[in-house]
ZAMAR-492560 format. One record per residue: residue in one letter; x, y, z of N, C-alpha, C in turn. Coordinates in Angstrom, 3 decimals. Layout:
N
  res      n_c1      n_c2      n_c3     ca_c1     ca_c2     ca_c3      c_c1      c_c2      c_c3
    a         X         Y         Z         X         Y         Z         X         Y         Z
...
END
This chain:
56
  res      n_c1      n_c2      n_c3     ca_c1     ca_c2     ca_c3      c_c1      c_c2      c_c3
    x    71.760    45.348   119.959    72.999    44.811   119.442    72.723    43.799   118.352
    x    73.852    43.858   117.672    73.233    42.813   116.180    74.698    41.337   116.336
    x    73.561    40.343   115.969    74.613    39.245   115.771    75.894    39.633   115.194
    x    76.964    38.196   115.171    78.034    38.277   114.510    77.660    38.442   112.991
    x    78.056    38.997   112.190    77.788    38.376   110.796    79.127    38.087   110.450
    x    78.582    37.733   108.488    80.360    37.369   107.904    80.726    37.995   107.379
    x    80.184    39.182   107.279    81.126    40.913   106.824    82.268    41.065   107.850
    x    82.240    40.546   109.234    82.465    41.315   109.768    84.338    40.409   109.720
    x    84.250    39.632   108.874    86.059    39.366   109.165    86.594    40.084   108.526
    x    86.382    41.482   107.679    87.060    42.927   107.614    88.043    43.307   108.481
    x    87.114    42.996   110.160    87.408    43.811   110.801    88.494    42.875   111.468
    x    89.078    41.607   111.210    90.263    40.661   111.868    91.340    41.268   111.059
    x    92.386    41.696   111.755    93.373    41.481   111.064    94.665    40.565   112.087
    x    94.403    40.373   113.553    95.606    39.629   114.125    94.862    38.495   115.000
    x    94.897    36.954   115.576    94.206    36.263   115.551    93.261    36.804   116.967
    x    93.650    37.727   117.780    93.107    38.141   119.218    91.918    39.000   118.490
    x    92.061    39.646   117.599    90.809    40.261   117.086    89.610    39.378   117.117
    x    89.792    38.324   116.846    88.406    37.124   116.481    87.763    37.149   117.647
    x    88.294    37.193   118.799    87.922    37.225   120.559    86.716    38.488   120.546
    x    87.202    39.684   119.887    87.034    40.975   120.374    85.308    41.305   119.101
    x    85.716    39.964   117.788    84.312    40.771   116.629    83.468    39.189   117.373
    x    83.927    38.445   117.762    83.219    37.434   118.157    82.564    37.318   119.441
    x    81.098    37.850   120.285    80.935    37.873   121.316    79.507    37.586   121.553
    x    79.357    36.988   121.871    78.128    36.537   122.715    77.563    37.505   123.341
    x    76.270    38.379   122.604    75.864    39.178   123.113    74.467    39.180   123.862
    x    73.672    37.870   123.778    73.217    37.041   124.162    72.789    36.545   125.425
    x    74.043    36.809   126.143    74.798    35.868   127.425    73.891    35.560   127.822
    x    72.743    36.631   128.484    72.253    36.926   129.495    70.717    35.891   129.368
    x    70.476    35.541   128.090    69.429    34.954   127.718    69.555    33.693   127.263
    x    70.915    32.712   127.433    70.939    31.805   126.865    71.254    30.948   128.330
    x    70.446    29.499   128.078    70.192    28.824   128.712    71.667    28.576   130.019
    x    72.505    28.100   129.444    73.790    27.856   130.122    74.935    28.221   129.079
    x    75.872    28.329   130.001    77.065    28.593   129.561    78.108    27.848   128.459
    x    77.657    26.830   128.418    78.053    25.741   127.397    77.365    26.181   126.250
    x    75.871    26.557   126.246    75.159    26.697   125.187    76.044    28.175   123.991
    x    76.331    29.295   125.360    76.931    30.175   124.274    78.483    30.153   124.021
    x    79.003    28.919   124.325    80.893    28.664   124.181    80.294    27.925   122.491
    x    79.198    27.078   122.562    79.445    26.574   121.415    78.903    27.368   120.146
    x    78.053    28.346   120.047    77.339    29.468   119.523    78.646    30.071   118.842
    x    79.607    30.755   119.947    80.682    31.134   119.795    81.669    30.976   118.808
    x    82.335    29.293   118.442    83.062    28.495   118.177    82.131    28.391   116.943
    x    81.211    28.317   116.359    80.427    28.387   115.712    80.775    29.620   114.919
    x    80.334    30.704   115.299    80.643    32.145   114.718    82.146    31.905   114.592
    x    83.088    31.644   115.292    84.430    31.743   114.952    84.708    31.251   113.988
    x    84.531    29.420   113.727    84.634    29.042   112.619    84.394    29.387   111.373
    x    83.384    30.343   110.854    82.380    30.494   110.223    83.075    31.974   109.885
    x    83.447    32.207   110.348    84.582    34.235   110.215    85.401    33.698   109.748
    x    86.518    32.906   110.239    87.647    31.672   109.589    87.672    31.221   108.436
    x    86.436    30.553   107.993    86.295    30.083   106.567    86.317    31.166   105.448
    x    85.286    32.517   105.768    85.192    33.312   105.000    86.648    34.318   104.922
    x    87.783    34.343   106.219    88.317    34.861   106.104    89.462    34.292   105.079
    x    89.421    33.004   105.324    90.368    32.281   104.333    90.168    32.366   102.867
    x    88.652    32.035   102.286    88.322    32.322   100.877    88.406    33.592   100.707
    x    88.512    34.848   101.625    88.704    36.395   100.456    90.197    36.449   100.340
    x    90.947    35.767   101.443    91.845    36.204   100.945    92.546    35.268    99.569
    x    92.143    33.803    99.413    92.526    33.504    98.448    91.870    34.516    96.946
END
């Protein structure tokens, strides 16, 4: 499985989508559970920004 990248806010178009391209695929190898909420929130933000500059 391949990280999030920032191609991938193509694939958002309604805000529940971000849940579904944004996932911790990881889980299983990361220390605690806190570690991949903030990983997460991270990638979210980061889809967010880029999604905002294409569309301007």
């Amino acid at each position: 499985m391949r990280r999030t990248r920032t191609n991938d806010y193509i694939n958002i178009e309604r805000a529940t989508d971000l849940e579904w391209v944004v996932f911790d695929k990881r889980h299983l190898k990361r220390a605690n559970k806190k570690k991949a909420t903030r990983r997460n929130r991270r990638y979210k933000n980061n889809l967010i920004n880029h999604l905002v500059k294409k569309i301007n």
